[in-house]
C-alpha positions in Angstrom: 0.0 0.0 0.0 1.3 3.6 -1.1 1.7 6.2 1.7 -1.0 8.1 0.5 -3.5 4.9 0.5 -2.8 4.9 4.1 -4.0 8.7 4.3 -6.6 7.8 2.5 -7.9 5.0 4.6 -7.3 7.2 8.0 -9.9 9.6 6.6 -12.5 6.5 5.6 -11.9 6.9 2.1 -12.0 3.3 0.6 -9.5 2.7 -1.8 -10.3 -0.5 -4.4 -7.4 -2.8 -6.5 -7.6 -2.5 -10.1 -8.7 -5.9 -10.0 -11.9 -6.3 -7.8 -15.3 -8.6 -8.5 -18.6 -6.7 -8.3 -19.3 -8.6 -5.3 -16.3 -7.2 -3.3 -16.8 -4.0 -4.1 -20.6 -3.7 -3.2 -19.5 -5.7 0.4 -17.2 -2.9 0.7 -19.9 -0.8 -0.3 -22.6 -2.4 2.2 -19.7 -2.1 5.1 -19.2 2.1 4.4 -22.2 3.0 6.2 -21.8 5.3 8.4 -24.9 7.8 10.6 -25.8 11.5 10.2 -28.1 13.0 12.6 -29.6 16.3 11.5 -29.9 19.5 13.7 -33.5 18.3 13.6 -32.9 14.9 14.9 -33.3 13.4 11.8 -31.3 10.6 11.5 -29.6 9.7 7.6 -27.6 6.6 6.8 -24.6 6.8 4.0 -22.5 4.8 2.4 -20.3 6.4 0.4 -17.0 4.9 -1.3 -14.1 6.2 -3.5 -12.4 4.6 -6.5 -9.0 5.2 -6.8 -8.0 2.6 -10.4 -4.3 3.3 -12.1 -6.2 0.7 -14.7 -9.7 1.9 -15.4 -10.4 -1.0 -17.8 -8.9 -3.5 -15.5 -11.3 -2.2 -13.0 -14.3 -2.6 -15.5 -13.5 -5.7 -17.1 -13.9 -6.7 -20.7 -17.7 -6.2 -21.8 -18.7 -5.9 -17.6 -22.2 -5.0 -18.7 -23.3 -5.7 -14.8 -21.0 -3.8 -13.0 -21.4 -0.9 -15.7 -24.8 -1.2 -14.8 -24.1 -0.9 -10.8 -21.8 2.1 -11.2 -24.5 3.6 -13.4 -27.0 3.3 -10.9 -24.7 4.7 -8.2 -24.9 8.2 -10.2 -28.1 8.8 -8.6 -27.3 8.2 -5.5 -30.6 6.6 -4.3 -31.8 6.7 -1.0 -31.9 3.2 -0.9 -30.5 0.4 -3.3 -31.2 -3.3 -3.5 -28.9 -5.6 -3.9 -30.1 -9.4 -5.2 -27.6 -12.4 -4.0 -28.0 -15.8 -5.4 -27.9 -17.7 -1.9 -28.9 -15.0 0.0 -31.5 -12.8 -0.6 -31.9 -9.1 -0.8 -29.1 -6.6 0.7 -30.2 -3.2 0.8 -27.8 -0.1 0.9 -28.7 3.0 2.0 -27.7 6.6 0.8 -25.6 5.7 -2.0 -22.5 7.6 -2.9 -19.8 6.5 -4.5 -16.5 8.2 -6.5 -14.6 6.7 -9.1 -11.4 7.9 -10.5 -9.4 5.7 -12.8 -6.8 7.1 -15.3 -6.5 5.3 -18.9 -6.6 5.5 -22.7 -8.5 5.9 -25.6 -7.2 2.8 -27.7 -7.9 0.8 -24.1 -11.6 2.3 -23.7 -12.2 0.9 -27.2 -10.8 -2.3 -26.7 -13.1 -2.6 -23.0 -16.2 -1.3 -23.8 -19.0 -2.8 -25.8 -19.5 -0.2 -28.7 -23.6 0.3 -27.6 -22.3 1.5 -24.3 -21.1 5.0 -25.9 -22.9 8.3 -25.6 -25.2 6.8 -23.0 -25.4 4.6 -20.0 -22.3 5.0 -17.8 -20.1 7.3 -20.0 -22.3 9.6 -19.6 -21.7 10.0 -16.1 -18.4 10.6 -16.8 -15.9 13.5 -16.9 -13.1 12.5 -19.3 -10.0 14.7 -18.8 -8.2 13.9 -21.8 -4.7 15.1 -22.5 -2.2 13.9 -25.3 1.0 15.1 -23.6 2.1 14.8 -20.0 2.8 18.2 -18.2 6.6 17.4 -17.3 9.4 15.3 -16.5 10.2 14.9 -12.7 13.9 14.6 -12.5 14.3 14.8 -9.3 11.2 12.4 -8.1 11.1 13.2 -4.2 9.2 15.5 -2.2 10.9 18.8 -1.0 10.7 20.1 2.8 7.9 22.7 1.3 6.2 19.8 -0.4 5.9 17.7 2.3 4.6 20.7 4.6 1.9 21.3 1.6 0.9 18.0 2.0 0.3 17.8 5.5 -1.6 21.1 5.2 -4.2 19.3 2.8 -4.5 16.0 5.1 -5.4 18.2 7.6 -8.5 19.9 4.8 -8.8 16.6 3.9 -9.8 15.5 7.3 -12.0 18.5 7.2 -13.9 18.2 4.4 -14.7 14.1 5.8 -16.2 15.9 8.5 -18.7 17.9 6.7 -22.5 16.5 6.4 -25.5 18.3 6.2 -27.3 19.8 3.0 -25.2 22.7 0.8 -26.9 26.0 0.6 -27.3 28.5 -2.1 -26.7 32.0 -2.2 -28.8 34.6 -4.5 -25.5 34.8 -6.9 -25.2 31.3 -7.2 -28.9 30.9 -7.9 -28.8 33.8 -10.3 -25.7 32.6 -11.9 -27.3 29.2 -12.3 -30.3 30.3 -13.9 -28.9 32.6 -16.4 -25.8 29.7 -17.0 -29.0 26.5 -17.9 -31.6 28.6 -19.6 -29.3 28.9 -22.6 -27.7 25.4 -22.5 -30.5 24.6 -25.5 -29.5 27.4 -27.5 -25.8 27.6 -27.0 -23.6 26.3 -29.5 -21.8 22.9 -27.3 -18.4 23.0 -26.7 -17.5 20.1 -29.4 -20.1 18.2 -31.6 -20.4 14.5 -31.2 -22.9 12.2 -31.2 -21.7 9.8 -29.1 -21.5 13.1 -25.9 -25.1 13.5 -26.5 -26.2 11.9 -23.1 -23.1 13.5 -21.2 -24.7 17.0 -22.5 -27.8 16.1 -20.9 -26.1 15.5 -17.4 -24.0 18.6 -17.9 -26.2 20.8 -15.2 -25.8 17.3 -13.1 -22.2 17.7 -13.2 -22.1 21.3 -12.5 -23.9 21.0 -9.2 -21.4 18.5 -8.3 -18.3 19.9 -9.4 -19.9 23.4 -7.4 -19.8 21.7 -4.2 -16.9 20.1 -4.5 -15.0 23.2 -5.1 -16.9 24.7 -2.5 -15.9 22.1 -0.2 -12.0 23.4 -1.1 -12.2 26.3 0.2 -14.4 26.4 3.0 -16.6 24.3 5.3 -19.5 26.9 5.7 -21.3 24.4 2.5 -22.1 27.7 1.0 -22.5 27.5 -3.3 -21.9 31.3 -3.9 -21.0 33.2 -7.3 -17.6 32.3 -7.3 -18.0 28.5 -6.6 -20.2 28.5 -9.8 -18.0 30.4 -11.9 -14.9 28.3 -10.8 -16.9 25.3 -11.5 -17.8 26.3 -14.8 -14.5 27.3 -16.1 -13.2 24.3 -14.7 -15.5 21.9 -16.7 -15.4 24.0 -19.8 -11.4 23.9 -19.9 -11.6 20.3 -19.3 -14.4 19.8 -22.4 -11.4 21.4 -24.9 -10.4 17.8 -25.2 -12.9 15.5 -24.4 -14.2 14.8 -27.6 -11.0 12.4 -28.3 -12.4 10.2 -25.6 -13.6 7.7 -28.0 -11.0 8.6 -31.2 -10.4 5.1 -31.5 -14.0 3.9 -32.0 -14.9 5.1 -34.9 -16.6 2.5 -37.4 -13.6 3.1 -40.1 -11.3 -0.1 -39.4 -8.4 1.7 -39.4 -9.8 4.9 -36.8 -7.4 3.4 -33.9 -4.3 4.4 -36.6 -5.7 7.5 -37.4 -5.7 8.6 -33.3 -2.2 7.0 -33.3 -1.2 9.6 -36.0 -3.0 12.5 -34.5 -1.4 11.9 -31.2 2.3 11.9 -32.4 1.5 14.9 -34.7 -0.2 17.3 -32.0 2.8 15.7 -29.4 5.7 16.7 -32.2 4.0 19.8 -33.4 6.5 19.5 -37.2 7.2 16.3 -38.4 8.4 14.5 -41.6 6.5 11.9 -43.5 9.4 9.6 -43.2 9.6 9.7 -39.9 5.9 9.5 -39.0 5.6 6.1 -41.1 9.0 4.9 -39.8 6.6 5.1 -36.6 3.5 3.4 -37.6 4.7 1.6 -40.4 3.4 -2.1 -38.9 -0.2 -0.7 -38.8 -0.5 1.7 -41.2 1.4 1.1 -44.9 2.4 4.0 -47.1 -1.5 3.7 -49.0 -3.1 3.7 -45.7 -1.2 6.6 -44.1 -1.6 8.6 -47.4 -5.5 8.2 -47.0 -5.0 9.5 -43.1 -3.1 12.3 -43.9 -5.6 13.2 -47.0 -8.2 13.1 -43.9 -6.2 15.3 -41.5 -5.6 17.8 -44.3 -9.3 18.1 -45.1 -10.7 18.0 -41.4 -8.3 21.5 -40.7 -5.4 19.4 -38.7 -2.1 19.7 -40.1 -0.7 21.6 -42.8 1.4 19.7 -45.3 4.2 21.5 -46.7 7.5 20.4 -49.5 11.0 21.1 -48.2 13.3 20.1 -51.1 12.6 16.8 -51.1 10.9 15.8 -48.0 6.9 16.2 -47.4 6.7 18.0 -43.6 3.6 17.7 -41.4 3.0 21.0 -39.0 0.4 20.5 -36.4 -2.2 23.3 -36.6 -2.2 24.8 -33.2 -5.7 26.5 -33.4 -7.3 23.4 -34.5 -10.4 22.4 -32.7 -12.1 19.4 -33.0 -15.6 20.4 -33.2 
């Protein structure tokens, strides 16, 4: 177990293998209950979980249409959820919550999921942060005396924010921010257009509200959504929406759409590139006739530029490209 794991676990936060059968993880589920009693008196049973996965598609299993089906649920955070056993009846959980964050790649979504599960069902409870180059190299791959003092400063939050329960309040900004934000979400033009994001655009206000508290939760315990929680929440998803639509680049129905995101990929990471060297690359998946038809493609969708110097073709990555 990692260091941080065993933060994690201090503050109740459950931490699952990438490896893990549905049944373990709802037992684990079943045993995260824990009691909130209101100022009221009321009394309200939880059970909430986190999903830490380095493997995402480990986690999910090849064509898992059942526990797909379990985490989809889980979105909605029922008061109650039933839980048949073969042997042993009905389990019922109460006050579902759970978390997941895994970390994976396009060519291993397409390889995991079944291709009917796109644009609806659990992916669109999702918030893919997609990224084709990594921020930086760490050289020196230790934690500084300044690091280490950040880090106990946010175990500290972190310990915090477990502590919190009760129901988040609005403020008349918030409200009025909100409003103004969803009654145009019909009419404004969506930050990329694909298909296969139509049911994630219909949980976008969903997400907001969530992404709201949590950022609330960051900076304060008084569970307060004010103006700036909104507007912090909102450029936070929109950034992270600039490259969501390559999610699923390498489903597309043309056999060879996995190459073609290969390409793109080593293109946008290289920003100027020779022909030569790009099929020296892909060469065992993509021969000269195919690459020529993928480059023809990323010429006409706006991608690259394709320029002669002497006697080498160069590819240049178009930097204001967009992908809707």
């Amino acid at each position: 177990m990692k260091v941080g794991e065993s933060f994690l676990r201090e503050l109740g936060i459950k931490v699952s293998s990438n490896s893990i059968t549905r049944e373990a993880l709802i037992r684990q589920l079943k045993t995260s209950s824990d009691t909130h009693i209101g100022e009221d008196k009321s009394v309200f049973i939880h059970s909430s979980l986190t999903i830490f996965s380095k493997e995402l598609t480990v986690f999910l299993g090849y064509n898992n249409q059942q526990l797909m089906a379990d985490l989809t649920d889980w979105f909605d955070c029922d008061d109650s959820w039933e839980y048949r056993t073969k042997h042993e009846g009905t389990d019922d959980i109460s006050g579902v919550w759970v978390n997941l964050i895994g970390a994976t790649t396009p060519e291993l979504l397409a390889s995991t999921l079944p291709r009917d599960a796109i644009g609806g069902g659990l992916t669109s409870r999702i918030i893919f942060v997609y990224e084709s180059e990594k921020d930086h190299t760490e050289l020196s791959p230790f934690l500084s005396p300044e690091e280490m003092e950040i880090g106990n400063k946010l175990l500290i939050d972190l310990e915090k924010i477990s502590m919190m329960q009760g129901l988040f309040r609005t403020t008349p900004e918030f409200i009025e921010k909100w409003t103004t934000w969803y009654a145009s979400t019909d009419s404004s033009p969506r930050p990329f257009d694909d298909h296969r994001f139509a049911g994630y655009f219909e949980r976008r206000p969903t997400h907001m509200w969530k992404i709201s508290m949590l950022l609330s939760a960051s900076k304060s315990s008084s569970m307060l959504l004010d103006g700036r929680d909104f507007d912090r929440a909102l450029s936070l998803l929109t950034a992270t929406e600039r490259g969501m639509a390559h999610t699923f680049s390498g489903m597309g129905k043309n056999k060879d759409a996995d190459v073609l995101t290969r390409v793109m990929a080593i293109i946008g990471s290289r920003k100027t590139i020779t022909k030569e060297d790009l099929q020296n690359m892909v060469y065992l998946d993509a021969p000269k006739s195919v690459l020529d038809g993928i480059l023809s493609t990323l010429d006409l969708m706006g991608f690259i530029d394709r320029r002669i110097e002497g006697s080498t073709e160069v590819l240049i990555y178009k930097r204001d490209y967009k992908s809707a």
